[in-house]
KOLBAVO-416944 format. One record per residue (C-alpha): residue in one letter; x, y, z. Coordinates in steps of 0.05 Angstrom, whole numbers, padded with zeros to 5 digits, always signed. Layout:
aXYZ/...
! end
This chain:
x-00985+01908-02321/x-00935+01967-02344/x-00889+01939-02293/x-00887+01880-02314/x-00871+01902-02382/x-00820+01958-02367/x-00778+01898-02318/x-00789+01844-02378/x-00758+01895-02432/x-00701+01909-02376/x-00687+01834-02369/x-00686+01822-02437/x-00636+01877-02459/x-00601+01857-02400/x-00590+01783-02428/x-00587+01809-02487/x-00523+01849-02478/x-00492+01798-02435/x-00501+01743-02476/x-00459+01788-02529/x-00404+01774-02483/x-00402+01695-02512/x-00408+01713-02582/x-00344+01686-02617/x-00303+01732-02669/x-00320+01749-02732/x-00252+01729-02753/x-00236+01645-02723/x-00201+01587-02738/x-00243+01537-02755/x-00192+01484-02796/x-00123+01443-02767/x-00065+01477-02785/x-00023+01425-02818/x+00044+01404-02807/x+00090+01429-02858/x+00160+01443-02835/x+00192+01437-02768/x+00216+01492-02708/x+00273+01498-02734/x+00262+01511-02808/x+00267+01586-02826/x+00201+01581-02855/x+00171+01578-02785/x+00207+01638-02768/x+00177+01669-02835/x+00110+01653-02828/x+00115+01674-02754/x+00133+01740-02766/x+00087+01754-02826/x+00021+01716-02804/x+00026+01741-02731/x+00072+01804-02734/x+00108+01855-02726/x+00184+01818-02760/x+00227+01785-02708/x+00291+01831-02693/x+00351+01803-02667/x+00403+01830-02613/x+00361+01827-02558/x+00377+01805-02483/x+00329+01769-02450/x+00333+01753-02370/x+00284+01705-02332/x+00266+01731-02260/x+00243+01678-02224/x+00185+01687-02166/x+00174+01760-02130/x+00242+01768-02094/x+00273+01781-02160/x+00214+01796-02195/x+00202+01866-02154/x+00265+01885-02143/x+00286+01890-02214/x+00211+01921-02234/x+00233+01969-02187/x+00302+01988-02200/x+00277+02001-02269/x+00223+02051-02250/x+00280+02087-02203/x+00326+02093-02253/x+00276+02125-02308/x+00303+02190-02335/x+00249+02206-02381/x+00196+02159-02395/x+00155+02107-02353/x+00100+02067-02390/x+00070+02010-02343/x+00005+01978-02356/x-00021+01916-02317/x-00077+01875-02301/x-00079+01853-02230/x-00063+01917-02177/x-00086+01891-02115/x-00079+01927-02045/x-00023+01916-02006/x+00056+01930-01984/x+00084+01914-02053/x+00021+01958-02095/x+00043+02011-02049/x+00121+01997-02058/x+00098+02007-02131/x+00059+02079-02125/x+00114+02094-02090/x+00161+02099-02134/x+00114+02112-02194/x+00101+02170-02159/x+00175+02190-02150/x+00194+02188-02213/x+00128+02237-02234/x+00151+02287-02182/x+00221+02289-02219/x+00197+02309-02283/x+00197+02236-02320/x+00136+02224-02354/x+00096+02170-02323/x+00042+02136-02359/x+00003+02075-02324/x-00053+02028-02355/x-00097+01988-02296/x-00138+01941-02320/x-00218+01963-02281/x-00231+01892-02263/x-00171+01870-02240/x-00156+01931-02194/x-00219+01922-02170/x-00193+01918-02097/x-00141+01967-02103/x-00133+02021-02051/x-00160+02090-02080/x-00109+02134-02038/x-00060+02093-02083/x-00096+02125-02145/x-00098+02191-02111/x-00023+02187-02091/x+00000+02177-02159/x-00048+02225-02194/x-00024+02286-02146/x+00042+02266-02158/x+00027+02276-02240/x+00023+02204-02248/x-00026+02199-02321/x-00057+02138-02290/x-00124+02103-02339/x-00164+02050-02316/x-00187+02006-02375/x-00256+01994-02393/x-00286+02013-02330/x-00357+01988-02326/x-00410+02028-02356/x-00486+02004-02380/x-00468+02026-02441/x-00413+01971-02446/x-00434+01917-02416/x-00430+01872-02474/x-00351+01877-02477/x-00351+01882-02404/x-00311+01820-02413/x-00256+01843-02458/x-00204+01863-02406/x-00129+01876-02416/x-00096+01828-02386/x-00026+01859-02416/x+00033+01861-02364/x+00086+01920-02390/x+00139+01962-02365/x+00176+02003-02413/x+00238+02050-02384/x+00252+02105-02432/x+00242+02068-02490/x+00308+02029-02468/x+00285+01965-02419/x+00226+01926-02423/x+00195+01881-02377/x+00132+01820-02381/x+00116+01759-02358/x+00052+01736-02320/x+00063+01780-02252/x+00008+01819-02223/x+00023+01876-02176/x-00003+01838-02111/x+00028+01816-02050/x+00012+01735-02063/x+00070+01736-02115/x+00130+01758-02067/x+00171+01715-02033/x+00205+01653-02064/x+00147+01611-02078/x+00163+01584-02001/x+00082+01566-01985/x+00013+01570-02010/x+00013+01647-01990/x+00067+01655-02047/x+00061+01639-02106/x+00103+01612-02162/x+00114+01661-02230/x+00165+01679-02278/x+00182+01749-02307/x+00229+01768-02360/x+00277+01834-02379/x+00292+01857-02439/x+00337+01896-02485/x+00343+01914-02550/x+00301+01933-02612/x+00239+01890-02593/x+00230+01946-02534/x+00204+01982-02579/x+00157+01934-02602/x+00144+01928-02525/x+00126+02008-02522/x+00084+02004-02586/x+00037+01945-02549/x+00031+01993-02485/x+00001+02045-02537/x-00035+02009-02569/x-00082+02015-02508/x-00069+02094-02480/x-00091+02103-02549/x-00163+02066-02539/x-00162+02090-02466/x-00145+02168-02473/x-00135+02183-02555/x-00068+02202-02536/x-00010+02175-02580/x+00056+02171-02540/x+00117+02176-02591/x+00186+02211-02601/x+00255+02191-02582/x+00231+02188-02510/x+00188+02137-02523/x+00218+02105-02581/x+00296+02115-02582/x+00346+02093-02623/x+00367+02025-02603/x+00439+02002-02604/x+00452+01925-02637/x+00494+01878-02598/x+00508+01811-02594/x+00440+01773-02568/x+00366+01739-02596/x+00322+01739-02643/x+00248+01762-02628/x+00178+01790-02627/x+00125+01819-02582/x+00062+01820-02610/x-00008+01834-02586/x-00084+01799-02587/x-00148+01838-02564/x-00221+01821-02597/x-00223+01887-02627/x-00160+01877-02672/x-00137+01804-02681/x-00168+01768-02618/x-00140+01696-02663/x-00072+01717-02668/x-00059+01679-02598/x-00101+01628-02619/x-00059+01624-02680/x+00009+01624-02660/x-00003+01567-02608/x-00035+01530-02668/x+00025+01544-02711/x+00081+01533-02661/x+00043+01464-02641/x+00043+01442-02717/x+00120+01463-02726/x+00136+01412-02666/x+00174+01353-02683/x+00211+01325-02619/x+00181+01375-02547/x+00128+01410-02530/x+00148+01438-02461/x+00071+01477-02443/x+00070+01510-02371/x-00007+01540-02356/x-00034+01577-02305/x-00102+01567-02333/x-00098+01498-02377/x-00173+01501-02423/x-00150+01479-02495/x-00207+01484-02545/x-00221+01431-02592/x-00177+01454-02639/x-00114+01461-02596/x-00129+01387-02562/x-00135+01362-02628/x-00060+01401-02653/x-00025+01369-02586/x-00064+01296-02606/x-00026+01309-02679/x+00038+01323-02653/x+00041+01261-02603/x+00020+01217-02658/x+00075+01234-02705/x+00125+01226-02641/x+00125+01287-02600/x+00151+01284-02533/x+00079+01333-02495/x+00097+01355-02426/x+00042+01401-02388/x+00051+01432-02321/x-00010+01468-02293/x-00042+01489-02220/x-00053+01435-02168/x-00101+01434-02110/x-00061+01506-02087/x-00106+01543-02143/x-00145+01612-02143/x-00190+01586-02188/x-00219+01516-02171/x-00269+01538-02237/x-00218+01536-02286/x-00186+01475-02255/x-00248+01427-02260/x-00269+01462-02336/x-00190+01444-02351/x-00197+01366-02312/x-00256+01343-02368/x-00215+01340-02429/x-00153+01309-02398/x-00166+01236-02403/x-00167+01224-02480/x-00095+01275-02484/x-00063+01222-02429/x-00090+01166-02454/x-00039+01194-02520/x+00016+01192-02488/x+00007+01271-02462/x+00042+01281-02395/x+00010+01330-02345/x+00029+01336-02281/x+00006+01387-02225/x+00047+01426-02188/x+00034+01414-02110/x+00078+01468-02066/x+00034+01534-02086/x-00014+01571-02133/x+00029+01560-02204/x+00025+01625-02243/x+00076+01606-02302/x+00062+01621-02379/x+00116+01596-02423/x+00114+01544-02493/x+00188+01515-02511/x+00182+01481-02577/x+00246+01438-02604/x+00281+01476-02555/x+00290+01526-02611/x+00232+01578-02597/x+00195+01600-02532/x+00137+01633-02521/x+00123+01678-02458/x+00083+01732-02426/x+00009+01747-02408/x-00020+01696-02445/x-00059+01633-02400/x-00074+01574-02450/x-00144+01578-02448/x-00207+01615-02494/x-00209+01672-02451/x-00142+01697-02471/x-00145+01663-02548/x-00212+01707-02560/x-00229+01750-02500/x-00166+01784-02469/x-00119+01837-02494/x-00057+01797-02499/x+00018+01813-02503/x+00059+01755-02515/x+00144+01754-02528/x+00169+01693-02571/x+00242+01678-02561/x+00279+01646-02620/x+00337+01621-02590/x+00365+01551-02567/x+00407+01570-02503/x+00349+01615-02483/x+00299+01545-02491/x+00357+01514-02462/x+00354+01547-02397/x+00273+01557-02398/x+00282+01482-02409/x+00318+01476-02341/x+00267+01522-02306/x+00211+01468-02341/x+00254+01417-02311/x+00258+01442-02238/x+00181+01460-02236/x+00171+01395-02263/x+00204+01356-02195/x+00163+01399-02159/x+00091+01372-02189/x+00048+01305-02186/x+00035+01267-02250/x-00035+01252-02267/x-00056+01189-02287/x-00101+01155-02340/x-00134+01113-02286/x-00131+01180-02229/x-00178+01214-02292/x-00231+01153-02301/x-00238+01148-02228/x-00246+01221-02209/x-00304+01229-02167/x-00381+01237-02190/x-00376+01300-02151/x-00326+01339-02193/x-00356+01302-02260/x-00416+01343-02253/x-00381+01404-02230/x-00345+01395-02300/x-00410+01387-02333/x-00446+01449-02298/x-00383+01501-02317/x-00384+01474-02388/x-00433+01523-02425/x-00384+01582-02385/x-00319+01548-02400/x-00298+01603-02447/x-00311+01656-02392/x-00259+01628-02340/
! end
């Protein structure tokens, strides 16, 4: 009879703490933010920078990298060239040639007296090779992982970062939606590779870049990384206007959430959406339903059958009939796993980095996310939309209705987990 008690109280506190893992935050939209001035009015840029924060700066140069083969290289020559200060946190570090590549020349850099600081996110490292971690830690690599899993934290064992940032002495910042492991080199030439964007940067939103990355070794280790190694002073020069700013659910998990809500209500001719992970909530469906009524051209690109997560594609497949039936395009992309994260609105402001288009990231994630606020930059991500585009299969009103019964109950079984995916 004590048995059975002492296993009943264990399963209970056991569902107990786990179902803490679906409670929403304290702080969520609940009402349709309205449209009430366009992309292009300055009081978007306004309420952008005030609501979501920190200010947009301008003079910054921002280059795409397109797939691993310039992805990695560039990643790399940054870390090589560090002459005082490395700060790299990521979520994905998965054995293999190119996590090695990586310790490699963390370690490098350590052994010349630069000051190396690495954030690895538990779960998503999961696989990764522990002579890696030893490597780098004899080489006086400060190397975290975050939130590893303890009983005493199970119920935010779900709250991961999924923040990818590389910071070269204060001075050259990189994100995008990259993961250090081996499927994203290459071209995007077969289902092995897969398809992803990265970004460079320069200028005074580095900084803004390095204060993100500590907001996290701060959590992680109490340690606050500052001075003019970390956080020098940043020449102006010709370039564009913008903002990193960051989401976790102990510190503005709606901030994502937010912005996508704003920037959707500020449309008034594109909305230009590539998603690795496609799982609007109601409230987002309902924003992108707004803006095609009042004449908004909605184009979506997200995974096709080449997907690591056939979850997320079903839980994303139930919702789509009632957004096509609108006039919502979404087409999947058929040569390999599609790993892109990028909003253009207007062509006036896009939105890239870490952030998938789904709950998980809105409410559950840690977040860093980079919004551009420049026309030739939406210009050429516009292009990039454009040549991902002829690459992908339009889905169809009558392809949605007729899906088999099969995946319909799939759909239905995920639903009470669709905010976990």
């Amino acid at each position: 009879m004590l048995a059975v008690i002492i296993v009943t109280v264990l399963v209970t506190f056991l569902a107990v703490i786990l179902g803490l893992n679906f409670v929403k935050p304290e702080k969520q939209i609940e009402r349709k933010v309205e449209h009430r001035y366009a992309a292009a009015d300055p009081q978007f840029r306004r309420e952008m920078g005030v609501l979501l924060g920190p200010a947009i700066v301008s003079h910054n140069v921002i280059q795409d990298l397109q797939n691993g083969d310039e992805i990695f290289p560039a990643m790399l020559q940054g870390i090589r060239s560090a002459k005082h200060t490395i700060s790299f946190e990521t979520y994905i570090y998965w054995e293999g040639e190119i996590g090695r590549e990586f310790a490699a020349a963390l370690s490098e850099r350590a052994k010349a007296g630069v000051a190396v600081h690495v954030t690895i996110d538990w779960a998503g490292s999961y696989n990764m090779e522990d002579a890696l971690l030893d490597e780098m830690k004899a080489a006086g690599v400060h190397v975290v992982r975050y939130r590893p899993l303890h009983w005493y934290n199970l119920s935010r064992m779900n709250n991961r970062t999924h923040r990818k940032l590389l910071i070269i002495d204060g001075r050259v910042a990189f994100t995008g939606g990259v993961g250090i492991g081996d499927p994203w080199r290459g071209n995007a030439q077969d289902a092995d590779h897969w398809r992803d964007i990265h970004f460079r940067v320069e200028g005074p939103v580095v900084a803004q870049f390095q204060a993100a990355f500590n907001d996290n070794w701060i959590k992680t280790t109490g340690e606050v990384l500052n001075g003019p190694e970390n956080f020098p002073s940043l020449e102006s020069a010709d370039g564009m206007d913008a903002h990193m700013f960051i989401s976790s659910p102990s510190g503005g998990s709606e901030s994502m959430h937010l912005m996508y809500l704003m920037a959707i209500a500020a449309a008034e001719h594109t909305i230009d959406l590539e998603a690795a992970y496609f799982i609007p909530d109601e409230l987002i469906t309902n924003a992108l339903l707004a803006a095609r009524k009042r004449g908004v051209q909605v184009r979506v690109i997200v995974p096709g059958e080449k997907t690591d997560s056939d979850a997320a594609r079903h839980a994303s497949r139930m919702d789509w009939g009632p957004m096509i039936k609108a006039g919502i395009s979404i087409s999947e992309y058929q040569p390999t796993m599609f790993h892109n994260k990028m909003l253009i609105v207007d062509k006036v402001m896009t939105s890239v980095g870490s952030t998938n288009f789904d709950l998980r990231s809105f409410r559950l994630n840690d977040e860093a996310s980079l919004n551009v606020y420049d026309a030739r930059f939406a210009d050429r991500m516009t292009q990039i939309f454009e040549q991902d585009l002829k690459q992908s299969k339009g889905y169809t009103y009558e392809m949605w209705e007729n899906r088999p019964l099969k995946e319909k109950f799939i759909e239905r079984v995920i639903l009470p987990i669709r905010s976990q995916l």
